[in-house]
C-alpha positions as CSV (number, residue, x, y, z in Angstrom):
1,X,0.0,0.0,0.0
2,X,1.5,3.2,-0.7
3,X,1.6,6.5,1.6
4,X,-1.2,8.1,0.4
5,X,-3.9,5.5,0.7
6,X,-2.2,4.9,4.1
7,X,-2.7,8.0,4.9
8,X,-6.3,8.0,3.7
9,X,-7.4,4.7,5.3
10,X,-6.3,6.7,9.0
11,X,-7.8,9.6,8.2
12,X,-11.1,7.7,7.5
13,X,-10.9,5.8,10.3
14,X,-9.5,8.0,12.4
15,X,-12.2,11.1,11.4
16,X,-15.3,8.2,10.7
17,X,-15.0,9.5,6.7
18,X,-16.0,7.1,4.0
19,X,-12.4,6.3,2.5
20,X,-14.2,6.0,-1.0
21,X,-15.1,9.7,-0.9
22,X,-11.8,10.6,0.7
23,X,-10.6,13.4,-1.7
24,X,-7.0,13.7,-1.0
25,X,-6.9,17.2,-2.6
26,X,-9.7,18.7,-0.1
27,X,-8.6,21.2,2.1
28,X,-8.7,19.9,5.5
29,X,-11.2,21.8,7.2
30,X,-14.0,20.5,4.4
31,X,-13.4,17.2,5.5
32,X,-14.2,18.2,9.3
33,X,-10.9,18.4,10.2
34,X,-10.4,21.0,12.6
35,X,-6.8,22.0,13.6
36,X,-6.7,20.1,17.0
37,X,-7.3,16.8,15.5
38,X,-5.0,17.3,12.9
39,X,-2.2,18.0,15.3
40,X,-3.3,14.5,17.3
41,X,-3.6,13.0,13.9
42,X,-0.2,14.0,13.3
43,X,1.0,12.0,15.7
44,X,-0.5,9.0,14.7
45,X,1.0,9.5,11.3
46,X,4.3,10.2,12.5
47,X,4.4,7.1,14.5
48,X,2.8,5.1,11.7
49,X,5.5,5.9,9.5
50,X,8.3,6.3,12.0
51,X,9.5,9.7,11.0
52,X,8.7,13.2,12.1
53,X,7.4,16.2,10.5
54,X,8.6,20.0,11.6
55,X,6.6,22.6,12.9
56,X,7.5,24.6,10.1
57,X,6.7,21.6,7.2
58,X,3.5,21.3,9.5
59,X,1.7,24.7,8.8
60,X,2.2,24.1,5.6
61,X,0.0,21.2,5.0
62,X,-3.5,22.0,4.3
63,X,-4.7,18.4,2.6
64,X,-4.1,15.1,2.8
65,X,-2.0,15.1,-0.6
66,X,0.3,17.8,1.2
67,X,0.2,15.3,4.1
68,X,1.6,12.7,1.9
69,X,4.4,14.9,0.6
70,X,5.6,15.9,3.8
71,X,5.8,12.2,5.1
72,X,7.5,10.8,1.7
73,X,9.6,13.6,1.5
74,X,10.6,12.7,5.7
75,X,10.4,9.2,4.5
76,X,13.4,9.8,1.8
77,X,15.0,11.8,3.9
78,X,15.3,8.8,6.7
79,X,16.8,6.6,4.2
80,X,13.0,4.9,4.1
81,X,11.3,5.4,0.9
């Protein structure tokens, strides 16, 4: 399975979203995603996938495609992609 579905498969589960309607491209807050359970979401991610995203790299993700970037760019980074 590749990041992005993984990534989409928590978010549905994690925010009770149907994973077949799951547009990856939709900013967060459409998705009823507020900024609190992203951050706790975060976490999951991070330990999911064993790396860890900045603060900085953080504000800048506004959709579950940026998501994705930021953990496969982390990913690479970590010698893990």
């Amino acid at each position: 399975m590749d990041t992005l579905s993984r990534i989409k498969e928590m978010a549905a589960k994690e925010f009770s979203i149907d994973p077949g309607g799951l547009d990856p491209s939709a900013p967060l807050d459409t998705l009823g995603i507020d900024s609190l359970s992203f951050i706790e979401f975060m976490f999951k991610v991070e330990e999911e996938f064993g790396v860890s995203v900045s603060d900085d790299d953080l504000r800048g993700i506004k959709t579950l495609a940026d998501l994705e970037r930021q953990v496969a760019a982390a990913l690479a980074a970590a010698g893990k992609a």
